[in-house]
N, C-alpha and C positions, 0 to 999 in steps of 0.2 A: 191312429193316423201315422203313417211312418215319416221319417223327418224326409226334408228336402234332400235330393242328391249334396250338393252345394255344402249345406252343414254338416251333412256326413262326413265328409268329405275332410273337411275341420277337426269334426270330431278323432276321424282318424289320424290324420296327421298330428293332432295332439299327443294321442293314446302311443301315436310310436315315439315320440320324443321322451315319453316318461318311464323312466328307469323302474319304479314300482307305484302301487298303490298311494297316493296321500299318505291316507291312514296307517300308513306303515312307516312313514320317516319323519325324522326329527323336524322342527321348525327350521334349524338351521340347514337340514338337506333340503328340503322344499327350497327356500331360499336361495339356496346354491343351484338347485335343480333348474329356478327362472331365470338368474343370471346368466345359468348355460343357455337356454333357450330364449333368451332375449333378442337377440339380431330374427330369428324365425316366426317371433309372435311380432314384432314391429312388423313384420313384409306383410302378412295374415291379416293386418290393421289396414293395407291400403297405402294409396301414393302417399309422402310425405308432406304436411302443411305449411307453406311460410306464415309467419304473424312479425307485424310490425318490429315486435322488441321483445325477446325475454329475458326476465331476473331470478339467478336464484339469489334469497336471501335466505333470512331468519326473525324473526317476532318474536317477543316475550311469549310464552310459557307457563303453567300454575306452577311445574317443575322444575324446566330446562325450557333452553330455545327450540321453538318450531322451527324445521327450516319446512321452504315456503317457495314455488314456483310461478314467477306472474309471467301472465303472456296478455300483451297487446296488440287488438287485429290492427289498429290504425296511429298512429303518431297524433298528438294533441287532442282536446276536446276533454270532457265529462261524461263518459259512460256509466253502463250501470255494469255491476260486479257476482260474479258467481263466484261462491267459492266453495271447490270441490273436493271430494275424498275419494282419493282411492277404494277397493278391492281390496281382496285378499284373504280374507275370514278373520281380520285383526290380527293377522300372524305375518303374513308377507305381502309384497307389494310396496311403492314408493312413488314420490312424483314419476320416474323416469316410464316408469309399468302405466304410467295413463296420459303421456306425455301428447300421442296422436289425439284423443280424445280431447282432450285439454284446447289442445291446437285447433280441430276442427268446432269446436264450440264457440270458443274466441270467435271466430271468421266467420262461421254461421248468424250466430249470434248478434256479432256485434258488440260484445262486452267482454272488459276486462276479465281472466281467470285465473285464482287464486290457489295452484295445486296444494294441497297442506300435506306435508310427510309426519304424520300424526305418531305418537308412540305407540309399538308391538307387542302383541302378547307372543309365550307367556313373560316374556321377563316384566313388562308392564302390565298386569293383568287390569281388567275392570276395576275404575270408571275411568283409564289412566287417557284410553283413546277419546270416550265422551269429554273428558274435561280437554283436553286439549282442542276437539273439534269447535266445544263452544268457543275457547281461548280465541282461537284462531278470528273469525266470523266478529266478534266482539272487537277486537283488534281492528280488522278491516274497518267495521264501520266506525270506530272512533278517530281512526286513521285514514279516513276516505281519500284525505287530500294528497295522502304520498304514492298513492297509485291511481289518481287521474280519473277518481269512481264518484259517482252519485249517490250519498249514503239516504237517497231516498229508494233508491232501485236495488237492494241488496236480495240476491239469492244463495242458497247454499242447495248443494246438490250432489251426488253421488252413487256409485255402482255398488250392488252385493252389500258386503260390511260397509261403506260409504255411505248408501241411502241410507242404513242403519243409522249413521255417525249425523249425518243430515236433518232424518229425522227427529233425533236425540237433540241436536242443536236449537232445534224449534222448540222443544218443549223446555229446556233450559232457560231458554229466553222468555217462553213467558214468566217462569217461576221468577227469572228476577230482572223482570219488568226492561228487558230491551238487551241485545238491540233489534230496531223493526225492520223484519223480514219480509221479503213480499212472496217471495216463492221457494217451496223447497220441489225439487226434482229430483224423484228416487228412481232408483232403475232398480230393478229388480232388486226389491231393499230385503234385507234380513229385521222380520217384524218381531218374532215373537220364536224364543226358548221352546216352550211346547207345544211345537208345530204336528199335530195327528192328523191334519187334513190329507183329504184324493192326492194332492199333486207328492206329496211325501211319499207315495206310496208306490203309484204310476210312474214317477221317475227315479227310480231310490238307487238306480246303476245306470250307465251306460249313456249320459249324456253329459259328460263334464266332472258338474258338481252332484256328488251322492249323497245318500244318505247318512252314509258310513261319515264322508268329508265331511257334515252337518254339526256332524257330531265331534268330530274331531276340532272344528275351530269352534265348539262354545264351550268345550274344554278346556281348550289352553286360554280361552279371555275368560271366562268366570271361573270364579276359586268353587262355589257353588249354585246349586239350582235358586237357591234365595236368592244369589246376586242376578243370575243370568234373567230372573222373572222381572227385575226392576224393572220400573217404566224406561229409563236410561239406559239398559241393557235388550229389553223386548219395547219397546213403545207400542203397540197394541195392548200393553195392560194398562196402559193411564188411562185414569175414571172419567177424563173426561179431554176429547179433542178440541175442544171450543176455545177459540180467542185464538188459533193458529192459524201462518198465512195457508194457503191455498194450494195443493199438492199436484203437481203432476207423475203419478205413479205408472212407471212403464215395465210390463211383466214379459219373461219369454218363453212362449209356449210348451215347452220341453222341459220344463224344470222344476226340481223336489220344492222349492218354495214359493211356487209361483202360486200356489193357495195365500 
């Protein structure tokens, strides 16, 4: 089924802004490469959103300080709290890269959102992103009262490498026993290292993320295939899903890991 005019459309305008392949440059030229095109993928994202208030700060850390992006759709009250992870394939991206996103979930929503600028590989390789994603979430809800959230209504959620970090935070949580989560929301999550399904294979060029690019961000976050198979690094291998909140998994049709 050929894509929509529309996404095409995207797809192209992406493919011209980028100097080479992924797989061909450094983590720090990828890096450099978004920062150049950052003003053209905000437009790409749609009109801009107001929300009530937002803060950049910072939170404890198992390392260093997270720093940490909250945005409020409304002024006063007890909301419930998301809190999200960027993209990127653990290599690039930052609050500012899912700042629209961010915005329009607030407003949507109705709930506080919690951006986490989580640590990068490879300089931080595996579990450096998982540990900080739990940090972060554990933080919020021990913390509920300094951002105005209901640490009954906690979500965590995220896109690509994020739903990953997302769904990594649920299982961390149950191993040591809180905090309780009611919903994780993945977007097209990165589940599992040894991915050999249809959609790897059907989409392995020519829609974004390749296969090639697959491959290239579970390189630079796992040192090896042992680390990448962890349930913390693929969570499709944990033996067992049970006693985890409730997932809402959103997949896009064109894409190597949408199996």
């Amino acid at each position: 089924m050929p894509l929509h005019p529309q996404s095409k459309l995207i797809l192209d305008q992406i493919a011209a802004m980028a100097p080479k392949p992924l797989e061909q440059m450094t983590p720090a030229e990828v890096r450099a490469d978004r920062a150049r095109t950052a003003a053209a993928r905000a437009y790409m994202a749609g009109p801009f959103t107001e929300v009530a208030r937002v803060v950049d700060r910072t939170i404890p850390g198992p390392v260093q300080p997270i720093p940490i992006r909250v945005y409020w759709p409304e002024s006063g009250g007890v909301l419930p709290v998301l809190v999200y992870y960027h993209g990127g394939g653990w290599v690039f991206g930052d609050s500012e890269s899912v700042d629209p996103t961010c915005r329009k979930l607030a407003c949507a929503a109705g709930c506080v959102v919690v951006n986490v600028e989580y640590r990068l590989a490879p300089e931080h390789k595996f579990p450096a992103a998982a540990d900080d994603a739990y940090a972060a979430v554990a933080y919020v809800a021990s913390h509920a009262h300094e951002f105005g959230a209901d640490p009954r209504r906690i979500a965590v959620g995220g896109d690509s490498a994020g739903g990953n970090l997302a769904a990594v935070a649920c299982l961390m949580a149950r191993v040591n026993r809180g905090p309780s989560i009611a919903l994780q929301l993945l977007v097209y999550p990165v589940t599992d290292y040894d991915d050999i399904r249809p959609s790897m294979h059907e989409f392995a060029d020519g829609y974004l993320l390749t296969r090639a690019g697959v491959d290239y961000f579970w390189r630079h976050y796992a040192a090896s295939p042992t680390e990448a198979r962890h349930p913390y690094a693929s969570p499709l291998n944990s033996v067992s899903l049970e006693g985890l909140p409730p997932a809402m998994v959103i997949t896009a049709e064109c894409d190597p890991i949408r199996d």
